[in-house]
C-alpha positions as semicolon CSV with decimal commas, in nm:
position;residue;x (nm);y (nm);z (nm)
1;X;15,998;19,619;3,166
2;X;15,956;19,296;3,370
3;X;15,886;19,384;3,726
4;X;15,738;19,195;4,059
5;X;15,593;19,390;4,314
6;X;15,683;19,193;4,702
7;X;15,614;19,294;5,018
8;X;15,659;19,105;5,365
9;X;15,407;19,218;5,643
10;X;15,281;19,047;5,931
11;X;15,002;19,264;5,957
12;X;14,918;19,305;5,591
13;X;14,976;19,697;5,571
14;X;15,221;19,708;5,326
15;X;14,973;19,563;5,075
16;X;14,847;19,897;4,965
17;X;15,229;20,054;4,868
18;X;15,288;19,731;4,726
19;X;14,962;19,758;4,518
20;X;15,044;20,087;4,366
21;X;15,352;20,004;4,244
22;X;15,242;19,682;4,073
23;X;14,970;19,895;3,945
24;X;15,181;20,174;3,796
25;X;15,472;19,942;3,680
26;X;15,211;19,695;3,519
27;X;15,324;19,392;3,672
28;X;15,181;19,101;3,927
29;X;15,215;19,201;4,343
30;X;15,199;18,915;4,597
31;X;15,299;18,884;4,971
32;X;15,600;18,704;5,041
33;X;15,647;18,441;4,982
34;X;15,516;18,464;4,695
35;X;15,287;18,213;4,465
36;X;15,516;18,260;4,197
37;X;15,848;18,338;4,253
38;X;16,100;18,640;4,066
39;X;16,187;18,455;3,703
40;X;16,389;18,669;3,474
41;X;16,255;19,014;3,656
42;X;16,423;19,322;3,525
43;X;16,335;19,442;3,869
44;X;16,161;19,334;4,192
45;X;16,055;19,626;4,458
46;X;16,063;19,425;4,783
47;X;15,850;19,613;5,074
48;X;15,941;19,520;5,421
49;X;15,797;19,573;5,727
50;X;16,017;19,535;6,019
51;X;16,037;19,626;6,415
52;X;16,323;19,504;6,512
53;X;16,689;19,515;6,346
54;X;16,609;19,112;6,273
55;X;16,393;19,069;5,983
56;X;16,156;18,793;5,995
57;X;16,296;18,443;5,913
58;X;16,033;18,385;5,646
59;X;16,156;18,677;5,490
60;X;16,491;18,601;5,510
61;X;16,431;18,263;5,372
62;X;16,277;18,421;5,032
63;X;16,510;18,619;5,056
64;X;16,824;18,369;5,077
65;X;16,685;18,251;4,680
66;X;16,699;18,545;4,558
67;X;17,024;18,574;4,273
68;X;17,108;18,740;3,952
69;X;16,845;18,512;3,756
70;X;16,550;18,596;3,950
71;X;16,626;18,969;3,937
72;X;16,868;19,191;3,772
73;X;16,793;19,461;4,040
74;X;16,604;19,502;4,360
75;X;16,473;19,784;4,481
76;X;16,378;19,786;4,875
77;X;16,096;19,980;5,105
78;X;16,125;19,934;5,440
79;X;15,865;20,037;5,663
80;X;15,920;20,056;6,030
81;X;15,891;20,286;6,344
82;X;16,203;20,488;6,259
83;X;16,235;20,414;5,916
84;X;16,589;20,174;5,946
85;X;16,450;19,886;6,101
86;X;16,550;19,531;5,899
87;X;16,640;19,640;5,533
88;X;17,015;19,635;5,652
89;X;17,034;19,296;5,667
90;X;16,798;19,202;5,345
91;X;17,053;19,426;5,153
92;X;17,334;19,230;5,279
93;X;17,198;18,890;5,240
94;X;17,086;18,998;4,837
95;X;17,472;19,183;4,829
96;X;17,639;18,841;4,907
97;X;17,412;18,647;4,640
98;X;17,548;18,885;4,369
99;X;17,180;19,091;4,348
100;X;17,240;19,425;4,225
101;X;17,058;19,611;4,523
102;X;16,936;19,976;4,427
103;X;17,138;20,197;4,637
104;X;16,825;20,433;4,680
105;X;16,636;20,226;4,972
106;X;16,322;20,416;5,049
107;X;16,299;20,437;5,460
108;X;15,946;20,514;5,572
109;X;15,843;20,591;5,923
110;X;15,549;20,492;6,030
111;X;15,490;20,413;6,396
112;X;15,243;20,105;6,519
113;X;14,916;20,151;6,601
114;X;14,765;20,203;6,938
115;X;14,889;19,941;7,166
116;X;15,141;19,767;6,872
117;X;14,773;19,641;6,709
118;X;14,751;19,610;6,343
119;X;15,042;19,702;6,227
120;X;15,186;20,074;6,089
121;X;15,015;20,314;6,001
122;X;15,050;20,366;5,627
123;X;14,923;20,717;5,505
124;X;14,861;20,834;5,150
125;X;15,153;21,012;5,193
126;X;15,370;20,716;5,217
127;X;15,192;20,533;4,926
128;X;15,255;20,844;4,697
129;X;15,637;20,909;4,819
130;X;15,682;20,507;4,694
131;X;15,504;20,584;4,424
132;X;15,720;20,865;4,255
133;X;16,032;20,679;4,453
134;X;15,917;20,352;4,207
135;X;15,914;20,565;3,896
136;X;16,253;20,755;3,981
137;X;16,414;20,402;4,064
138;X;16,277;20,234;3,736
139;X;16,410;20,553;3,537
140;X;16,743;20,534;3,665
141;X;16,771;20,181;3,511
């Protein structure tokens, strides 16, 4: 299956979920924006990291090219303090370009560091939850 692994994060964090599911699903991972962008993808898992309910506008910008050509289906992660924060609004933008969005958006907690430095902290347990969350998502296809 052709997949791309993405993931937007100021502070890098989100590399290591992003990581494992390029790993498991065999298939490049890069930060957005990425070097090369979705061509033909059966699927791209899109990791974002977000603090506010306003995703960043670099993200938003990759995220305005997305379309049916680049991706059948996408397939989000958000990571934020309470889980919620930003996806809405990635999910909308990819809706209104005609993206089939996976309706099973993995929400992971994962409060900032000490003092809001260096980003969340991401546990193993949230790399293994996206983990088997990748493989259900790429089953149900």
């Amino acid at each position: 299956m052709k997949a791309q692994s993405l993931y937007f994060s100021k502070s890098g964090n989100l590399e290591k979920i992003a990581e494992v599911i390029a790993r498991d699903m065999q298939c490049k991972c890069d930060k957005i924006p990425p070097a090369y962008p979705c061509d033909s993808e059966n699927i791209a898992f899109i990791g974002v990291e977000s603090y506010s309910s306003n995703p960043d506008p670099k993200l938003m910008d990759f995220i305005k090219t997305m379309n049916p050509q680049r991706a059948r289906h996408v397939a989000i992660y958000a990571v934020s303090s309470d889980g919620t924060g930003g996806a809405e609004k990635v999910i909308e933008t990819l809706k209104a370009n005609k993206v089939d969005v996976c309706s099973n958006v993995l929400k992971l907690a994962a409060p900032k560091a000490m003092f809001g430095l260096g980003g969340p902290k991401i546990t193993d347990e949230h790399v293994n939850t996206a983990k088997k969350w990748a493989k259900e998502i790429v089953n149900s296809l």
